[in-house]
PyMOL Python script that loads the backbone (N, CA, C, O; Angstrom):
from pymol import cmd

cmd.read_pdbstr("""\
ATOM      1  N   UNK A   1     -62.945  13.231 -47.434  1.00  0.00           N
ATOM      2  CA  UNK A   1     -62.446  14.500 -47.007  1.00  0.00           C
ATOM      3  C   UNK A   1     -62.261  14.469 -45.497  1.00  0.00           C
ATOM      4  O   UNK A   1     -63.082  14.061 -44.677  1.00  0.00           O
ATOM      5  N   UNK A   2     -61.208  14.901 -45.294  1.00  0.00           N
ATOM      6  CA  UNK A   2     -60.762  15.454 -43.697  1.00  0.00           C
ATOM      7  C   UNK A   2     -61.043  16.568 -43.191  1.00  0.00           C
ATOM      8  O   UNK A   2     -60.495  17.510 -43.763  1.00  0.00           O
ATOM      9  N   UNK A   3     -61.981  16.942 -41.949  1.00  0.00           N
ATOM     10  CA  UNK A   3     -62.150  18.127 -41.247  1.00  0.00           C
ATOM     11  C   UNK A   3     -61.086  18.051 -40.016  1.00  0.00           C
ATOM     12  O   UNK A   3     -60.946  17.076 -39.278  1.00  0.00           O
ATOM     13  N   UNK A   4     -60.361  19.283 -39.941  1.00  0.00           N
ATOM     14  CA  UNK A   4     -59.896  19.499 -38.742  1.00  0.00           C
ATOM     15  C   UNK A   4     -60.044  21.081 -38.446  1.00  0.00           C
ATOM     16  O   UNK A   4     -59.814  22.120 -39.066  1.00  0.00           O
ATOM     17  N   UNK A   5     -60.632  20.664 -36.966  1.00  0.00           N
ATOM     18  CA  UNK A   5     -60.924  22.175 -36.275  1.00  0.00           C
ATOM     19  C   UNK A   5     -60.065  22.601 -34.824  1.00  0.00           C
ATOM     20  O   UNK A   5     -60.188  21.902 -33.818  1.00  0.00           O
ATOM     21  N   UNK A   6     -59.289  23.682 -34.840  1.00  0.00           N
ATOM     22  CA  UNK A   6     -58.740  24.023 -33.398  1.00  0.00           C
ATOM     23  C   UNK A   6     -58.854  25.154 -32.965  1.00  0.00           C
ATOM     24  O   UNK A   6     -58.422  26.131 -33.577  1.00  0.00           O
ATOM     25  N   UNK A   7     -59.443  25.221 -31.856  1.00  0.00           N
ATOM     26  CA  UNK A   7     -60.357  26.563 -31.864  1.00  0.00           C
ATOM     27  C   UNK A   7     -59.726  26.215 -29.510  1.00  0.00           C
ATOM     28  O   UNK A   7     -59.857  25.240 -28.769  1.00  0.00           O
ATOM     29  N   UNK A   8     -59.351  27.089 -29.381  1.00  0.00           N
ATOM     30  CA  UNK A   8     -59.387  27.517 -27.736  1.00  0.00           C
ATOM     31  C   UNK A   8     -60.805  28.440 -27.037  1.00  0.00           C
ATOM     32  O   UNK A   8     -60.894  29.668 -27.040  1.00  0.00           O
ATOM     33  N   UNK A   9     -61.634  27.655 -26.576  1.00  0.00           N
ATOM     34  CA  UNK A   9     -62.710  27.374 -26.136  1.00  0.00           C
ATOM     35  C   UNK A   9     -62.812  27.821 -24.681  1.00  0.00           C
ATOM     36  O   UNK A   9     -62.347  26.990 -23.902  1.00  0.00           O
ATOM     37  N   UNK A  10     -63.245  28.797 -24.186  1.00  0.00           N
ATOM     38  CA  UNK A  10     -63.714  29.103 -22.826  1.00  0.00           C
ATOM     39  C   UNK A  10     -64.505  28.392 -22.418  1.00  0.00           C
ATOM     40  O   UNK A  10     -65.681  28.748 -22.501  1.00  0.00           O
ATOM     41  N   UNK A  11     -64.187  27.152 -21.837  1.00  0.00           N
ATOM     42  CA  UNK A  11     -64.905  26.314 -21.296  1.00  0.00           C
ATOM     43  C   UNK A  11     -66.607  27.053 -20.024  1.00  0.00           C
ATOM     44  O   UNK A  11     -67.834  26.950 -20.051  1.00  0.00           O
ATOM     45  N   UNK A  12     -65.817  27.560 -19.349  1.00  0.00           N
ATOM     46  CA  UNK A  12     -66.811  28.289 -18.322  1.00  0.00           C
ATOM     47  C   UNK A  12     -68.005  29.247 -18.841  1.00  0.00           C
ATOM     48  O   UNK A  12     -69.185  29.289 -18.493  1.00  0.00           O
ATOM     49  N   UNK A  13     -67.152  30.143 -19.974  1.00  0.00           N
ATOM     50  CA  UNK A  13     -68.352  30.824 -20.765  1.00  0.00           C
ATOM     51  C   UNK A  13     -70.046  30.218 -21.359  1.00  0.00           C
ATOM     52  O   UNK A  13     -71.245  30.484 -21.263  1.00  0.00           O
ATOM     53  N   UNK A  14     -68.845  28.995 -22.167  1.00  0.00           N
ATOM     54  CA  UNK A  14     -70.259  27.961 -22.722  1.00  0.00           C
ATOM     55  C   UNK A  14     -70.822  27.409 -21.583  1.00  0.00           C
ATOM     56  O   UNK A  14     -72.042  27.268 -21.659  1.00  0.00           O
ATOM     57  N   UNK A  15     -70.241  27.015 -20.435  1.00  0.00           N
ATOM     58  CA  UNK A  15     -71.094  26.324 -19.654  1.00  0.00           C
ATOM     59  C   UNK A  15     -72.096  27.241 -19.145  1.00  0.00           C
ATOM     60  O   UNK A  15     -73.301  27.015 -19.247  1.00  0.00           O
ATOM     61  N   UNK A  16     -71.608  28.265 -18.601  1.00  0.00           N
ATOM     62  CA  UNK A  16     -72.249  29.228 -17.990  1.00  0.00           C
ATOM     63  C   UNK A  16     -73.245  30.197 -18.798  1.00  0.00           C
ATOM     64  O   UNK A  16     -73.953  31.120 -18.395  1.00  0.00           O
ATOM     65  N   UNK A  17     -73.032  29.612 -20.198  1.00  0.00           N
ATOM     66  CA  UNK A  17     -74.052  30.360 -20.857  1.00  0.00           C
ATOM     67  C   UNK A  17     -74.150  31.477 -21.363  1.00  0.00           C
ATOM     68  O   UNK A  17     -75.121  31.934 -21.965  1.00  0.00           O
ATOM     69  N   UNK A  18     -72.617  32.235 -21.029  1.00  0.00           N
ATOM     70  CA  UNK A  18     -72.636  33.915 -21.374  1.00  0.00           C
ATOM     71  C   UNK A  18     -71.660  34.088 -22.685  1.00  0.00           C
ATOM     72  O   UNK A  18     -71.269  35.179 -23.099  1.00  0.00           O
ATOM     73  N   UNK A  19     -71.297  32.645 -23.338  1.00  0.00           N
ATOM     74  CA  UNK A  19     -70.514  33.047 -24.296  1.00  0.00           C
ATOM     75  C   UNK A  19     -72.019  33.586 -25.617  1.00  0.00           C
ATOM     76  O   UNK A  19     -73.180  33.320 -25.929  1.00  0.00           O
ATOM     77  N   UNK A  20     -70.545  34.714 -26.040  1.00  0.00           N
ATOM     78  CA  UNK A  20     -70.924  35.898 -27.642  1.00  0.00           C
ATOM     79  C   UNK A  20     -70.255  35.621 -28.635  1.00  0.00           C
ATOM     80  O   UNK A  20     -69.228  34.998 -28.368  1.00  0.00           O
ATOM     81  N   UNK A  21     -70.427  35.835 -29.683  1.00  0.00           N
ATOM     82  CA  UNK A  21     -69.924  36.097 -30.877  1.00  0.00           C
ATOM     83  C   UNK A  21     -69.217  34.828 -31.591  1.00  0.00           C
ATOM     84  O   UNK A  21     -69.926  34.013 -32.182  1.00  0.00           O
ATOM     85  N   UNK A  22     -67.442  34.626 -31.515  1.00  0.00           N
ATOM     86  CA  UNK A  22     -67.220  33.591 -31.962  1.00  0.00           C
ATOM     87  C   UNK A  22     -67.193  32.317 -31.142  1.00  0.00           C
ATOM     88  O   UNK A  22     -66.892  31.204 -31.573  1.00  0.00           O
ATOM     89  N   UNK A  23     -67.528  32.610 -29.968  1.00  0.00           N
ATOM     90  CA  UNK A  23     -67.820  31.486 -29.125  1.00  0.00           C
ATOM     91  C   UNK A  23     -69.144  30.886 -29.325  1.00  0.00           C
ATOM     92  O   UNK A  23     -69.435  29.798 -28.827  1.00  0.00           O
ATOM     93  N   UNK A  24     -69.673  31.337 -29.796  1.00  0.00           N
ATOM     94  CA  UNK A  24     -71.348  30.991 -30.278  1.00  0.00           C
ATOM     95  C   UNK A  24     -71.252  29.803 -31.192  1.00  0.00           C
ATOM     96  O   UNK A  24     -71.780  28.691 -31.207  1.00  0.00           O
ATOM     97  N   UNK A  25     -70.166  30.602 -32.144  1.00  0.00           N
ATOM     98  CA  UNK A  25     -70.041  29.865 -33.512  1.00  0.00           C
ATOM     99  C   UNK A  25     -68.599  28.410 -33.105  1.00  0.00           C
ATOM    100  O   UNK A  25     -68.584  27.409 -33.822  1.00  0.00           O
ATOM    101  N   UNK A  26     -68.027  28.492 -32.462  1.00  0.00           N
ATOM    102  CA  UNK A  26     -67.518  27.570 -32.031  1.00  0.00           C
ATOM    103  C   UNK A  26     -68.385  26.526 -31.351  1.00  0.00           C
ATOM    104  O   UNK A  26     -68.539  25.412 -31.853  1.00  0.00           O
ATOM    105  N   UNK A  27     -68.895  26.850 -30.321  1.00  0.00           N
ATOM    106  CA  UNK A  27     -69.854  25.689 -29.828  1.00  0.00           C
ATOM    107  C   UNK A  27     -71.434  25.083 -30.980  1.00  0.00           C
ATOM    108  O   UNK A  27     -72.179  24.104 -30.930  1.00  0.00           O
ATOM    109  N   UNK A  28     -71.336  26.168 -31.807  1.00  0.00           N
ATOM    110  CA  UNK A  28     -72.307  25.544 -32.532  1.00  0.00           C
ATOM    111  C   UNK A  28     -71.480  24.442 -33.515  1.00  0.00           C
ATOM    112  O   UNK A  28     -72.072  23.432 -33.898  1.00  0.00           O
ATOM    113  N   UNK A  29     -70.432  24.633 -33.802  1.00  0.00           N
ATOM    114  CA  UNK A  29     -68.918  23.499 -34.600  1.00  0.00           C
ATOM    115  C   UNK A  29     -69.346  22.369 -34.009  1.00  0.00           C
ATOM    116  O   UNK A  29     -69.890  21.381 -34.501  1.00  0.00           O
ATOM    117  N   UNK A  30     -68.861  22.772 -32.234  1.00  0.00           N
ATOM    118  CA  UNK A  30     -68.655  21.546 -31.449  1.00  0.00           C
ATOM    119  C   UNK A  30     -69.878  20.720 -31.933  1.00  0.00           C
ATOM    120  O   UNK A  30     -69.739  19.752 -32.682  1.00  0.00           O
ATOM    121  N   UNK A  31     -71.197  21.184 -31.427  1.00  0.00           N
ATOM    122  CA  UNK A  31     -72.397  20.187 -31.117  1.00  0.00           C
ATOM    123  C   UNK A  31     -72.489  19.775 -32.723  1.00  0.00           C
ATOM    124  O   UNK A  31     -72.357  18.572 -32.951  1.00  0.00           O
ATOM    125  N   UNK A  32     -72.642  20.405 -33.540  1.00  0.00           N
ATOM    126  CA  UNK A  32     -73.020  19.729 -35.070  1.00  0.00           C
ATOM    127  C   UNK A  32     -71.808  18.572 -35.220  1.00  0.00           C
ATOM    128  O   UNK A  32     -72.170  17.478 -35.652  1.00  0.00           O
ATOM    129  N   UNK A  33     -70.261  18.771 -34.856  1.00  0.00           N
ATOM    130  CA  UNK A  33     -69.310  17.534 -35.042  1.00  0.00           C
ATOM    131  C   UNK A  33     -69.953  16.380 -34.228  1.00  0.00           C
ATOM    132  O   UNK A  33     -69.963  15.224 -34.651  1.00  0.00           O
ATOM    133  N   UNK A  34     -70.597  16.825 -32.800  1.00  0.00           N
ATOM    134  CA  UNK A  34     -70.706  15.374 -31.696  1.00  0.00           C
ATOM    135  C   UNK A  34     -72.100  14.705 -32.408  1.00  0.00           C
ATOM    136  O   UNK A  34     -72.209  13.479 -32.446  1.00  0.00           O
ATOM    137  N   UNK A  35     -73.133  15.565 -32.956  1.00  0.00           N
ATOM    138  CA  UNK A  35     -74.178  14.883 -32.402  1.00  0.00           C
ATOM    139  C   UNK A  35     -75.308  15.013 -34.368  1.00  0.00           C
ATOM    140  O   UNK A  35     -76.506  14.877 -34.618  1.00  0.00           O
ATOM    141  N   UNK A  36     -74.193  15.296 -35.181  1.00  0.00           N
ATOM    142  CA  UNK A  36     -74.907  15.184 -36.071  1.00  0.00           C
ATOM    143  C   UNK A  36     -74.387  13.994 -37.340  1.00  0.00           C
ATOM    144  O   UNK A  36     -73.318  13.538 -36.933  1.00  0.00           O
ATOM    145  N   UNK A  37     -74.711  13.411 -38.560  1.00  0.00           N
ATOM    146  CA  UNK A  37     -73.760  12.941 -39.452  1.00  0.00           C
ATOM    147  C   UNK A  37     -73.122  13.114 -39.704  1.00  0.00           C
ATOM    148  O   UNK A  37     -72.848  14.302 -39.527  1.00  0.00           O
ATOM    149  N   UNK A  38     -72.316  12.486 -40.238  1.00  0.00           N
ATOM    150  CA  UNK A  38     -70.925  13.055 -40.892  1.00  0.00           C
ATOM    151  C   UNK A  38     -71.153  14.109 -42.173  1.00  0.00           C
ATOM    152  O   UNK A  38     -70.561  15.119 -42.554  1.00  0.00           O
ATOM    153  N   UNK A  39     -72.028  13.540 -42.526  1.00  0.00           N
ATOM    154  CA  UNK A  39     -72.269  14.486 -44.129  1.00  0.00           C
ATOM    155  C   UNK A  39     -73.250  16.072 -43.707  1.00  0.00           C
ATOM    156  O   UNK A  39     -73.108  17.228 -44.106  1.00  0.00           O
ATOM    157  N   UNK A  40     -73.868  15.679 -43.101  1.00  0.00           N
ATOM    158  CA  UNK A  40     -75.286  16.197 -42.533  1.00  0.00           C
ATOM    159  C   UNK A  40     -74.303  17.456 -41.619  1.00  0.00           C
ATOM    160  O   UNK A  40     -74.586  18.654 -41.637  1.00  0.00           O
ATOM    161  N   UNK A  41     -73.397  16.994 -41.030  1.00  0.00           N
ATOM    162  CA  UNK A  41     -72.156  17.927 -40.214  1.00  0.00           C
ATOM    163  C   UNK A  41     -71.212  18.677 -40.889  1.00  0.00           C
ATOM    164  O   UNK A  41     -70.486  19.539 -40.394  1.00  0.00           O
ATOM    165  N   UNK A  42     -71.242  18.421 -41.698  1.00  0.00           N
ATOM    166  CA  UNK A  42     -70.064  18.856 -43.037  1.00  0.00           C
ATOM    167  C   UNK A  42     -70.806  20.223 -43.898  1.00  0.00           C
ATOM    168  O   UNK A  42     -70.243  21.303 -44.079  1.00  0.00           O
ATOM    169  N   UNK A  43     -72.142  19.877 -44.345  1.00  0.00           N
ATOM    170  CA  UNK A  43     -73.033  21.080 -44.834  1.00  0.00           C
ATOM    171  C   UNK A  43     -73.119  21.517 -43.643  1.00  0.00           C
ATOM    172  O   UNK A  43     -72.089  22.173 -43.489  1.00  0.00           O
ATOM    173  N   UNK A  44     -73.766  21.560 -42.626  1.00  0.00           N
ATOM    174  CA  UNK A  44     -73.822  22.448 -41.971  1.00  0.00           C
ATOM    175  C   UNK A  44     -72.654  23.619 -41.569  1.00  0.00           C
ATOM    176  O   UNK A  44     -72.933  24.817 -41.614  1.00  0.00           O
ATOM    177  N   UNK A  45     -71.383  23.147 -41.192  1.00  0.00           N
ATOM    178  CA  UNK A  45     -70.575  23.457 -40.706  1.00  0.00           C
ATOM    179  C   UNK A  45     -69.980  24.320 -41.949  1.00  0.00           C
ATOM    180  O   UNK A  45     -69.315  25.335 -41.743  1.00  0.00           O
ATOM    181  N   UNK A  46     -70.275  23.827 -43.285  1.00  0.00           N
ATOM    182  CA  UNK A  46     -69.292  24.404 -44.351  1.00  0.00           C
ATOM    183  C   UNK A  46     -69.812  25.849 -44.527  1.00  0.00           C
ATOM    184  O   UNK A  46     -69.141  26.832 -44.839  1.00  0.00           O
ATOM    185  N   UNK A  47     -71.698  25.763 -44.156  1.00  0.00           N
ATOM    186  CA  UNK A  47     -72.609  26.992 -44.130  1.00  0.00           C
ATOM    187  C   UNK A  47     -72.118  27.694 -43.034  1.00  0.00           C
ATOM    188  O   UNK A  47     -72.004  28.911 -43.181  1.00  0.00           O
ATOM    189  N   UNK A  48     -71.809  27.214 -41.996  1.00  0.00           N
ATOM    190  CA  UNK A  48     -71.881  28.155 -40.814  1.00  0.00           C
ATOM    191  C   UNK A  48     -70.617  28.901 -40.947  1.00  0.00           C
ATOM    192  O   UNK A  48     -70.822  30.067 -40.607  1.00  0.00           O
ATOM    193  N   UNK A  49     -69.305  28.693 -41.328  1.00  0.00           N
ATOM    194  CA  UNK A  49     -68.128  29.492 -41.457  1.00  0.00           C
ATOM    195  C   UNK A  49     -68.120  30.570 -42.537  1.00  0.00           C
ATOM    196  O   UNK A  49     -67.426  31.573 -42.370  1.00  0.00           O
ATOM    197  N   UNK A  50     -68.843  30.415 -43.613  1.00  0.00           N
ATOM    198  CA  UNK A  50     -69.258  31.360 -44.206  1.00  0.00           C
ATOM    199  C   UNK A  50     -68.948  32.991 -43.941  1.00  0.00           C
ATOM    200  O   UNK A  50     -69.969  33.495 -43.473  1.00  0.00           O
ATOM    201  N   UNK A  51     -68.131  33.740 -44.051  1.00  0.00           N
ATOM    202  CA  UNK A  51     -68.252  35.182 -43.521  1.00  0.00           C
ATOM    203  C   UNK A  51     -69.308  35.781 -43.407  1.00  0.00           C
ATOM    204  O   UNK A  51     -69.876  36.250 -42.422  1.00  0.00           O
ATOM    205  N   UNK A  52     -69.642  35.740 -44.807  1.00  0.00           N
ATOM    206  CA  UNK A  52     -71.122  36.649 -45.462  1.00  0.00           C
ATOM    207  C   UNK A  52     -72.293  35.403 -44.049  1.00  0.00           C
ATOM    208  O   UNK A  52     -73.391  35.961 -44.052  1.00  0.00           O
ATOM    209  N   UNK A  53     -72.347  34.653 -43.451  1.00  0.00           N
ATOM    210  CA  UNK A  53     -73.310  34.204 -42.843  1.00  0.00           C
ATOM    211  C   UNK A  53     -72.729  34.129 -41.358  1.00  0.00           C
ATOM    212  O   UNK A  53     -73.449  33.564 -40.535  1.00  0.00           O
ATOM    213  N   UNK A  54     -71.443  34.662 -40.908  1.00  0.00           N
ATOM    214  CA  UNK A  54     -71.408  34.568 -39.334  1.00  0.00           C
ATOM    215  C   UNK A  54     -72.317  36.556 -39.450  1.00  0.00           C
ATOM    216  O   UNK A  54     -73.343  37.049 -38.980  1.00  0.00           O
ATOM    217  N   UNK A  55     -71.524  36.910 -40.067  1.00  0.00           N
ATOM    218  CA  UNK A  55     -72.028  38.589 -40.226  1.00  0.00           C
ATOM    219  C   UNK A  55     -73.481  38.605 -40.432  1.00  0.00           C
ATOM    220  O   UNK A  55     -74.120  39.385 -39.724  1.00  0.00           O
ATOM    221  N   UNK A  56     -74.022  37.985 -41.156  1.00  0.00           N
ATOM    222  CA  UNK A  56     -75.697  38.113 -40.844  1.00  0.00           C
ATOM    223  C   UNK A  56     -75.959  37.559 -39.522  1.00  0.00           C
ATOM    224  O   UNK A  56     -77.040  37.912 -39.052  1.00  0.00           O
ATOM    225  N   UNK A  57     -75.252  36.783 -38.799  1.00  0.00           N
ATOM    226  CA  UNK A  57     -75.712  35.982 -37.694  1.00  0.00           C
ATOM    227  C   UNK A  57     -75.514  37.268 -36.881  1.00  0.00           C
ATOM    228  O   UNK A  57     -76.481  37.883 -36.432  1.00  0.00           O
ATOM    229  N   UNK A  58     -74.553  37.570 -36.741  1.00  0.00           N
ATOM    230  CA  UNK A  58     -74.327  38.502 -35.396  1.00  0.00           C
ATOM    231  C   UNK A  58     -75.458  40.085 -35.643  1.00  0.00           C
ATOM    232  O   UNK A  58     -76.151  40.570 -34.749  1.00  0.00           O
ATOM    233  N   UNK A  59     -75.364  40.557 -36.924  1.00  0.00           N
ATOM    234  CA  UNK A  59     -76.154  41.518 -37.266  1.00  0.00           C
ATOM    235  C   UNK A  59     -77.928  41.066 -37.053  1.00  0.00           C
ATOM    236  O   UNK A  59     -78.805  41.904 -36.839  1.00  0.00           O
ATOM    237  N   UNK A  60     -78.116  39.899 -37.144  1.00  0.00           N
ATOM    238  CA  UNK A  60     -79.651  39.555 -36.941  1.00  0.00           C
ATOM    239  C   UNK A  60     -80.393  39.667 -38.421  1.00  0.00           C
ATOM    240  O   UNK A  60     -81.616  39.638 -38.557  1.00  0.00           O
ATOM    241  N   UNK A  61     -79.556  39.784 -39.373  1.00  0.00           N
ATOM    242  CA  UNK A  61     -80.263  39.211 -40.779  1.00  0.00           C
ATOM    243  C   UNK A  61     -80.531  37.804 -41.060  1.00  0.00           C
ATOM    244  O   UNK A  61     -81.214  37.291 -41.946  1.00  0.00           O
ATOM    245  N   UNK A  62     -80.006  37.410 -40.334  1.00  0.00           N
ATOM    246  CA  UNK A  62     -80.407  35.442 -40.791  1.00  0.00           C
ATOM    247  C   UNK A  62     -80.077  35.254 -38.951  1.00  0.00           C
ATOM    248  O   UNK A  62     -79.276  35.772 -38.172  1.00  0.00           O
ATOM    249  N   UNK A  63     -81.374  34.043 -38.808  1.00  0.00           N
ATOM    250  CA  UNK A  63     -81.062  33.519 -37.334  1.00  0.00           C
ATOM    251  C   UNK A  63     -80.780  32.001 -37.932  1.00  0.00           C
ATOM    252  O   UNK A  63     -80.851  31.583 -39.088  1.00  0.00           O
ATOM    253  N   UNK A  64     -80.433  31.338 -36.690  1.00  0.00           N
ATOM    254  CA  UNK A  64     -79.674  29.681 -37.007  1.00  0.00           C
ATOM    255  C   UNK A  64     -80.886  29.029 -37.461  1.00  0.00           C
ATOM    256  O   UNK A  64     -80.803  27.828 -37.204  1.00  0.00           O
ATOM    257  N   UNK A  65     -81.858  29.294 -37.969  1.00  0.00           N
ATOM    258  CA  UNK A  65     -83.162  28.936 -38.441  1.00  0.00           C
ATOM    259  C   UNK A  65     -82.962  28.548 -40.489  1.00  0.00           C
ATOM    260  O   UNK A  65     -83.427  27.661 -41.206  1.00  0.00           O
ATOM    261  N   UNK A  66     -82.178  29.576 -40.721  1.00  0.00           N
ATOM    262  CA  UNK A  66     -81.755  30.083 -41.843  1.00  0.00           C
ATOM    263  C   UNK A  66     -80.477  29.342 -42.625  1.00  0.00           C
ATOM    264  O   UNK A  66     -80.255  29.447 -43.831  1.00  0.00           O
ATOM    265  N   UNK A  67     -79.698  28.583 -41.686  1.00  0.00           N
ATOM    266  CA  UNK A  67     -78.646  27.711 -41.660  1.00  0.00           C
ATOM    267  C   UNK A  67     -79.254  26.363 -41.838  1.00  0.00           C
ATOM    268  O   UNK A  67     -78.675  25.534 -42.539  1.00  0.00           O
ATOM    269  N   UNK A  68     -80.176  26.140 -41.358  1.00  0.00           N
ATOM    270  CA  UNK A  68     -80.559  24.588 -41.314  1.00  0.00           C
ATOM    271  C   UNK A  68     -80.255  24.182 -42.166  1.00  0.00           C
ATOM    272  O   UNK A  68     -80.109  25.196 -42.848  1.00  0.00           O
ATOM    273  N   UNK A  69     -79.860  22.936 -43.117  1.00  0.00           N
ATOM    274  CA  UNK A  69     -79.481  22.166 -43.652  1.00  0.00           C
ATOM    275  C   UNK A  69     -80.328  21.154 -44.350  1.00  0.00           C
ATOM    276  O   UNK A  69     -80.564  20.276 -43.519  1.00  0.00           O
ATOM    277  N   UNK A  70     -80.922  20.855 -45.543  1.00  0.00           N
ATOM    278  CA  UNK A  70     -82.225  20.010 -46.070  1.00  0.00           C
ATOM    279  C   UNK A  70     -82.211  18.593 -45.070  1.00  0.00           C
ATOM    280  O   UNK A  70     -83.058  17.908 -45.642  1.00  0.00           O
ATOM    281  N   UNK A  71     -81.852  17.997 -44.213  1.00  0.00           N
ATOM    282  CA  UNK A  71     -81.600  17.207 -43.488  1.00  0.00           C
ATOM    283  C   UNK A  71     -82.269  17.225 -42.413  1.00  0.00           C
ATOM    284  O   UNK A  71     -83.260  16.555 -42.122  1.00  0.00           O
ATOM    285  N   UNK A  72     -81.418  18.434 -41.483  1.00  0.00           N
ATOM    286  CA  UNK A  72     -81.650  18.930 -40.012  1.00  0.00           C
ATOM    287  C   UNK A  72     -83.175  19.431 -39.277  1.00  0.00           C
ATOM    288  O   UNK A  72     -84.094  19.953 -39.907  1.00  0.00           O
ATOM    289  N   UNK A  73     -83.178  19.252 -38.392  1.00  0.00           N
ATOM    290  CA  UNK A  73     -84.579  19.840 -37.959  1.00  0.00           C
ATOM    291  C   UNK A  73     -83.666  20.645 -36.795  1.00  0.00           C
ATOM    292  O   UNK A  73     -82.676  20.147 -36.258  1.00  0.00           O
ATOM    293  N   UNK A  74     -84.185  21.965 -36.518  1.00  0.00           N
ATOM    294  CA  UNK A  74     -83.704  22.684 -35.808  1.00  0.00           C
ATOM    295  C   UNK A  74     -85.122  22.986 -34.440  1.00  0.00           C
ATOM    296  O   UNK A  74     -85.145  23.928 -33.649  1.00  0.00           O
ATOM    297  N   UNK A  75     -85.816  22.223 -34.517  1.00  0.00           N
ATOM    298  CA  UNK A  75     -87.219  22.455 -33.731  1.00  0.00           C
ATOM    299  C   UNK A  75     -87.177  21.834 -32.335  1.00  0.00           C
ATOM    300  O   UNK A  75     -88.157  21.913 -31.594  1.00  0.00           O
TER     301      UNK A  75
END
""", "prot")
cmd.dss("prot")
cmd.show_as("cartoon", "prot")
cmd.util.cbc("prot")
cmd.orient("prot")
């Protein structure tokens, strides 16, 4: 299977730390594509786009704790 993601990225926000909402969820894309498995990146990522789970994210019903992946350590 092929992932492709294109997403326009406020570079300065993430650096600077003040990105919200779907910038959150974009840089969380980014780092799980750079720095996790391929497979291990794929569940995660397939969980994180989820509607029903960006909407608990932003509402504070599920934190990225809740996403982890049987794999991942989030610690």
């Amino acid at each position: 299977m092929r992932l492709g993601i294109v997403h326009n990225v406020d570079v300065e926000q993430v650096v600077n730390r003040t990105a919200t909402g779907h910038l959150c969820i974009a840089r969380a894309v980014d780092v799980a594509l750079e720095t996790l498995d391929v497979g291990v990146a794929k569940m995660f990522v397939t969980k994180l786009v989820k509607e029903e789970n960006i909407e608990a994210l932003r509402s504070g019903a599920k934190t990225w704790d809740d996403l982890a992946v049987s794999v991942s350590d989030f610690l």
